[in-house]
C-alpha positions in Angstrom: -16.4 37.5 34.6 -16.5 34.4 36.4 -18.2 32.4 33.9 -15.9 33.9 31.3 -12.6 32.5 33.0 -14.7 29.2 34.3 -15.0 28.7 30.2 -11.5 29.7 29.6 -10.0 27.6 31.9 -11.8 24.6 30.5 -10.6 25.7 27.1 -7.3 25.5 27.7 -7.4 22.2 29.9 -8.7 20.3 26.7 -6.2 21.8 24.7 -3.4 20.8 27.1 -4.8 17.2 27.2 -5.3 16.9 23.2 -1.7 17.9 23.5 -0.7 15.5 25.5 -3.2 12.5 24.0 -1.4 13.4 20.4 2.4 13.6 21.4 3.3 10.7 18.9 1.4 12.6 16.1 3.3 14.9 13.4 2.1 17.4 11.4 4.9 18.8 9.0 4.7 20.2 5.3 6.2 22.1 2.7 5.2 24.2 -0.3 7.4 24.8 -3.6 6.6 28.0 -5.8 8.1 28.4 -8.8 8.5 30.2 -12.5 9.2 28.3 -15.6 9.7 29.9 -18.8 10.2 27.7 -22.1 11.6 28.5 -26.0 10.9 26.1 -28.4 9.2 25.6 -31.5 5.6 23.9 -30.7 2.5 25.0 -28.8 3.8 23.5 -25.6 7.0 25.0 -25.1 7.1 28.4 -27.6 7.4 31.2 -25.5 5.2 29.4 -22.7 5.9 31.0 -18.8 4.3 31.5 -16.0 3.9 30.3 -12.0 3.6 27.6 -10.3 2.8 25.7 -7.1 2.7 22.7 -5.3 1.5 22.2 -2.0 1.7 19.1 1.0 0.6 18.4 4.5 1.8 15.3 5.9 0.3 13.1 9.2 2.4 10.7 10.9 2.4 9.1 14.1 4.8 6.6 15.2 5.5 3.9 18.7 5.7 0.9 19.9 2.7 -1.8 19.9 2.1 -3.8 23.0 4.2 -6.8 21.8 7.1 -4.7 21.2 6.8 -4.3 17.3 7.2 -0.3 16.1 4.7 0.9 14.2 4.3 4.0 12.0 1.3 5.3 9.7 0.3 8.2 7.8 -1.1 9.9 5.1 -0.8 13.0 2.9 -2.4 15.9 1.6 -0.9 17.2 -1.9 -2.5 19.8 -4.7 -0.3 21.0 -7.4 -1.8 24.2 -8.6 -5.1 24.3 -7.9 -6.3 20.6 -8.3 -8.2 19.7 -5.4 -6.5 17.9 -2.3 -6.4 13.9 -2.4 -5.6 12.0 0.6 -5.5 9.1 -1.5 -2.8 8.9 -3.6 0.2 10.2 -1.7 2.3 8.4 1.4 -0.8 6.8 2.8 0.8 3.7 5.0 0.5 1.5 7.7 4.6 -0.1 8.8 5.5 -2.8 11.0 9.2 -3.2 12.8 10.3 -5.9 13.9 14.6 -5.9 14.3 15.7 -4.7 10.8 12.6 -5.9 8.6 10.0 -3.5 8.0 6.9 -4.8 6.0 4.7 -1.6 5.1 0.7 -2.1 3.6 0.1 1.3 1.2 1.4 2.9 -1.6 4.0 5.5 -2.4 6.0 5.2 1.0 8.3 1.5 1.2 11.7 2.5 -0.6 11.1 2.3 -4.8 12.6 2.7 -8.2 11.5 6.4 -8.5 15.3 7.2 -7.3 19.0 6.9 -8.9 22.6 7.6 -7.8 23.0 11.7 -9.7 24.3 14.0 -8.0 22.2 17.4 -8.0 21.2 21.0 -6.9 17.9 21.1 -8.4 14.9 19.6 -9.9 15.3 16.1 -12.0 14.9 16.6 -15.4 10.9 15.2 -15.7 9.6 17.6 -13.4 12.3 20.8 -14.4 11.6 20.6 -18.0 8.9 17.4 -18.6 7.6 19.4 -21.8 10.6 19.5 -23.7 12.0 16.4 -22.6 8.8 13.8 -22.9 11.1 10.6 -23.3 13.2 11.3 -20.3 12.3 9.0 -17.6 14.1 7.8 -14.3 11.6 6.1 -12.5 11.9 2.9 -14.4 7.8 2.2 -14.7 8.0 2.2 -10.7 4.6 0.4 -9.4 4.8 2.5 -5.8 1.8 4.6 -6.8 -0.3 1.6 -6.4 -1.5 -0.2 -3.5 0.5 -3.1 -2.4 2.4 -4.9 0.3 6.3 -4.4 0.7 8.8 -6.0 2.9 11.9 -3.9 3.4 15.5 -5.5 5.2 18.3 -3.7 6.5 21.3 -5.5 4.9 25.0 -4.5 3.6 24.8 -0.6 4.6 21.3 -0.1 2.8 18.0 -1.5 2.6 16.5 -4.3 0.1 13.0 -4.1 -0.6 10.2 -6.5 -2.5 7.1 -4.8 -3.4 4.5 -6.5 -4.6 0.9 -5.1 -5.9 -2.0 -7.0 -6.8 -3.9 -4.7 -9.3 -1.6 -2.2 -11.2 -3.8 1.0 -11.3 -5.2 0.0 -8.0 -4.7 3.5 -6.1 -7.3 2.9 -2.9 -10.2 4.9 -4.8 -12.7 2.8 -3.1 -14.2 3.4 0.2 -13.5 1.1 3.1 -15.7 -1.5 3.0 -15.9 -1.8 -0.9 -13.9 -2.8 -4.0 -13.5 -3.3 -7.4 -11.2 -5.1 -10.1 -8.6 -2.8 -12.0 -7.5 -2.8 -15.9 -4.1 -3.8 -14.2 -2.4 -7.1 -13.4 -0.5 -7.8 -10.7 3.1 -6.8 -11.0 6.6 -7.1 -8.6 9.6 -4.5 -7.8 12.6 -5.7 -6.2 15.3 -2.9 -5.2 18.4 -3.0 -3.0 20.3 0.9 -2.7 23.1 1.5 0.4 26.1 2.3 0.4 27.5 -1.3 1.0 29.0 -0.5 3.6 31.6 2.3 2.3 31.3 5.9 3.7 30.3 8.3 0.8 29.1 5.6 -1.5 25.4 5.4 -3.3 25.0 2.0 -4.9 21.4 1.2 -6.4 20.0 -2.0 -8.6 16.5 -2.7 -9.5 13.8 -4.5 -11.4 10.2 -4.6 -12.0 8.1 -7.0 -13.8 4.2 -5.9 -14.9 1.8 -8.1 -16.5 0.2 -6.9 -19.0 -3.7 -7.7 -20.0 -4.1 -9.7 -23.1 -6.1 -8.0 -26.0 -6.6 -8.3 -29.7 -3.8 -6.1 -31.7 -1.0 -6.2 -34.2 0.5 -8.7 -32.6 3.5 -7.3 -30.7 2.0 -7.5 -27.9 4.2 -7.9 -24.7 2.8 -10.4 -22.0 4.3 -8.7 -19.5 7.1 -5.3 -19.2 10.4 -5.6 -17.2 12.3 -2.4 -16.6 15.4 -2.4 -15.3 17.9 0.7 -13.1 20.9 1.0 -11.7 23.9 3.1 -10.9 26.4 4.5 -8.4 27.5 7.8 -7.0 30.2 9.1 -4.7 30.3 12.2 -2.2 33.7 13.3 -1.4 32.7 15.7 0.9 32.4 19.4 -0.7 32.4 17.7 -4.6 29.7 14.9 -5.4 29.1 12.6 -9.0 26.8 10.0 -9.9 25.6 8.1 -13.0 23.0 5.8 -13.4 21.0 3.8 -16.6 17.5 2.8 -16.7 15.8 0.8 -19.1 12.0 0.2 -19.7 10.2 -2.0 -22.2 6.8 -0.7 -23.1 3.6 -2.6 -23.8 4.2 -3.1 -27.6 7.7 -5.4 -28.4 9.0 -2.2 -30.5 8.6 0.5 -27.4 11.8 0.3 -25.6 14.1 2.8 -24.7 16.8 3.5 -22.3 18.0 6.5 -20.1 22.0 7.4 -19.5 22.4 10.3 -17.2 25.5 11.6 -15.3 25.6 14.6 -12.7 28.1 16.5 -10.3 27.8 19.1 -8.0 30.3 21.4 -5.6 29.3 23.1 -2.6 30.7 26.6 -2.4 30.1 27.1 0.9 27.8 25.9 3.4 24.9 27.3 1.6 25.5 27.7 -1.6 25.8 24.6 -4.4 26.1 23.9 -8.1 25.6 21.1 -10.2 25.8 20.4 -14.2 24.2 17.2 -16.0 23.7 15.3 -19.2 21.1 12.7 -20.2 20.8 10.8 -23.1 17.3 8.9 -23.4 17.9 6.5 -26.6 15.3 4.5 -28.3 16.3 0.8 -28.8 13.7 -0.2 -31.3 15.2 2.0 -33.7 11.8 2.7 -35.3 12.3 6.7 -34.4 14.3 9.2 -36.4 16.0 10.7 -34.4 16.2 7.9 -32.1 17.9 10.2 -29.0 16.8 12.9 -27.2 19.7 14.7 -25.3 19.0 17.2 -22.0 22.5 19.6 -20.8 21.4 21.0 -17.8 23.2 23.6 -15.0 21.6 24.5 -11.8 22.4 26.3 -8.5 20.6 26.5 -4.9 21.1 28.7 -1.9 19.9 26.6 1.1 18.9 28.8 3.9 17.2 25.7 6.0 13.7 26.4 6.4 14.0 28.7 3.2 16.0 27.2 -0.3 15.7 28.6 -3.6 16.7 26.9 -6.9 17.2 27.6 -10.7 17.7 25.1 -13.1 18.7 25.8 -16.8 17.4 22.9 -19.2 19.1 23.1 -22.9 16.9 20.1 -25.0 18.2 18.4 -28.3 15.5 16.6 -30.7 12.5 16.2 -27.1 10.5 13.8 -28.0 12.4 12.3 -30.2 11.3 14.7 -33.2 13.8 16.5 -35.4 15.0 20.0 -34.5 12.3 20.4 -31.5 15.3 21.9 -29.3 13.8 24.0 -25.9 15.4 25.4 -23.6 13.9 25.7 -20.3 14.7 27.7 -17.4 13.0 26.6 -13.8 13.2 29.3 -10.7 11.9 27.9 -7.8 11.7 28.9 -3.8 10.5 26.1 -1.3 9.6 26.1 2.3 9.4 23.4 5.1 7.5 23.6 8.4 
C-alpha cells in the first residue's frame, strides 16, 4: 500500500508541474457536423445528401521574450471527413510584437483576403452550396495558404497587412532541414479592413498580384494575375448589412470574372438570428453563355454558446455558368467549441 501511494503521489506531482511548466499553452477546438441535401439536374447535385464533418485541434502558446517583444506560435490539426490529420497546412505560425506592428512567418494565420464586409447567419456560399455554385468565389485568389512572411500594423481602427510569399504552392511539405523549388512564383497581398475609426462600421480593400510561370500556349497567356476585393458593412445593433465585390483575373487573358454579393441579418433575440443574401458572379470575358451565375440564399442559427446550430437554404440560377443547371441546396449544420 505504501508503494502504491509512494507512486501515486509522484504521479500527480509531475502532473501539477507539467501544469504549471505549460500555463502559456492552449489547447482549444471545435467540430462542425452537418447534412446537405442537393436538387439539380447533374451527377453532382441530383438528389445528392448525406453527412458530414469537419474536425480541428488548435495549439497556441503566447508571452513575452526577454527583450520585451510578445510572441505567439501555433499550429493546427484539421480533417474534414475522414481525410487524415495535417499539421501542415492549417494556422501553423510563429508572430512577433513589437507596439502595434506584428510581423508573423507561416501560412494561413496574418489577416488575408479570404474575408468581406456580408453580413450573415450561416455558412458562405462556397462551402454551403460549392457544388451548385462552382463560379462563386470570395477569397479573391488569397495567397495565405502558402508559406510566407507578413507584416501586419495597427492603423485607423483596423489593421493593414503586406504578405508576401516566395513560392506560390509552397505549403511547408518539406521536413526541416530540406527543400525544394515549387511550380509557383512569388506573388504579394496587400489588405487594410477596420472600421476607421467609426463604431459599427466594417470597411475592407485589397489586392494581390501572382506571377505566373511562362509556358508555350495559345498565346493569352497572363504574366502575372491581380485580383482585386473590397466592400463595407454596417451593424446597427440588433439589424446588420454588408456588400462587397471581388474580382479575379485568371491565368489565360479571357478568364476573368467578378463576384457582387449583398447580405443582412436581424437578431430576434439574444439567441436566435436570420439573414437573407444574393450573389451575382459575372463573367467579364463574355466568352460564356450564360455569362452569370446567381445564388438567393436564407439562413437561420440558434446560438447556444458552446452549442450553435445552423440551416442555410441555397436557391442556384445557371451554376457554373451552364444553362438551366438551377440547385437548390439546403445545409443543416450543428457545431461545437471546447
Amino acid at each position: 500500500m505504501k508503494n502504491k501511494l509512494l507512486l501515486t503521489s509522484a504521479l500527480v506531482s509531475g502532473l501539477v508541474a507539467f501544469g504549471t511548466a505549460q500555463a502559456e499553452t492552449k489547447i482549444t477546438g471545435d467540430y462542425k457536423l452537418s447534412y446537405k441535401a442537393m436538387s439539380g439536374k447533374n451527377a453532382a447535385t441530383a438528389g445528392v445528401q448525406g453527412f458530414g464533418r469537419e474536425t480541428q485541434i488548435n495549439v497556441s502558446k503566447s508571452g513575452e521574450l526577454d527583450n520585451g517583444i510578445a510572441y505567439s506560435t501555433g499550429f493546427s490539426f484539421e480533417a474534414d471527413g475522414n481525410q487524415s490529420y495535417a499539421a501542415s497546412d492549417e494556422g501553423v505560425y510563429i508572430a512577433l510584437t513589437a507596439g502595434d506592428t506584428t510581423i508573423t512567418i507561416g501560412q494561413d494565420k496574418a489577416p488575408n483576403m479570404d474575408t468581406d464586409a456580408v453580413a450573415r447567419v450561416g455558412e458562405v456560399i462556397a462551402t454551403g452550396a460549392a457544388e451548385g455554385a462552382s463560379k462563386y468565389s470570395r477569397a479573391a485568389n488569397t495567397i495565405y495558404g502558402n508559406f510566407g512572411v507578413a507584416v501586419t500594423q495597427k492603423v485607423a481602427g483596423g489593421a493593414l497587412t503586406i504578405n508576401y510569399v516566395p513560392q506560390v504552392g509552397d505549403t511547408g511539405q518539406n521536413a526541416n532541414d530540406a527543400a525544394s523549388n515549387i511550380g509557383g512564383k512569388s506573388a504579394y497581398e496587400v489588405l487594410y479592413k477596420g472600421s476607421l475609426g467609426v463604431e459599427g462600421l466594417t470597411v475592407y480593400a485589397g489586392f494581390n498580384d501572382r506571377d505566373v510561370a511562362q509556358t508555350v500556349g495559345n498565346g493569352r497567356e497572363r504574366s502575372s494575375t491581380k485580383n482585386k476585393a473590397y466592400g463595407v458593412g454596417y451593424n446597427f445593433g440588433q439589424a446588420a448589412i454588408g456588400a462587397n465585390v471581388t474580382k479575379m483575373e485568371g491565368t489565360d487573358t479571357l478568364d476573368e470574372k467578378e463576384v457582387q454579393e449583398i447580405g443582412a441579418t436581424y437578431a430576434v433575440s439574444d439567441n436566435v438570428s436570420v439573414g437573407i443574401g444574393y450573389a451575382k458572379t459575372e463573367d467579364k470575358s463574355t466568352t460564356n453563355d450564360p455569362d452569370e451565375e446567381k445564388v438567393t440564399y436564407v439562413q437561420a442559427g440558434y446560438n447556444l454558446g458552446a452549442i450553435s446550430f445552423q440551416a442555410s437554404y441555397y436557391d442556384i440560377e445557371n451554376g457554373g455558368f451552364t444553362n438551366g443547371n438551377d440547385v437548390e441546396t439546403l445545409l443543416l449544420r450543428a457545431g461545437a467549441k471546447f
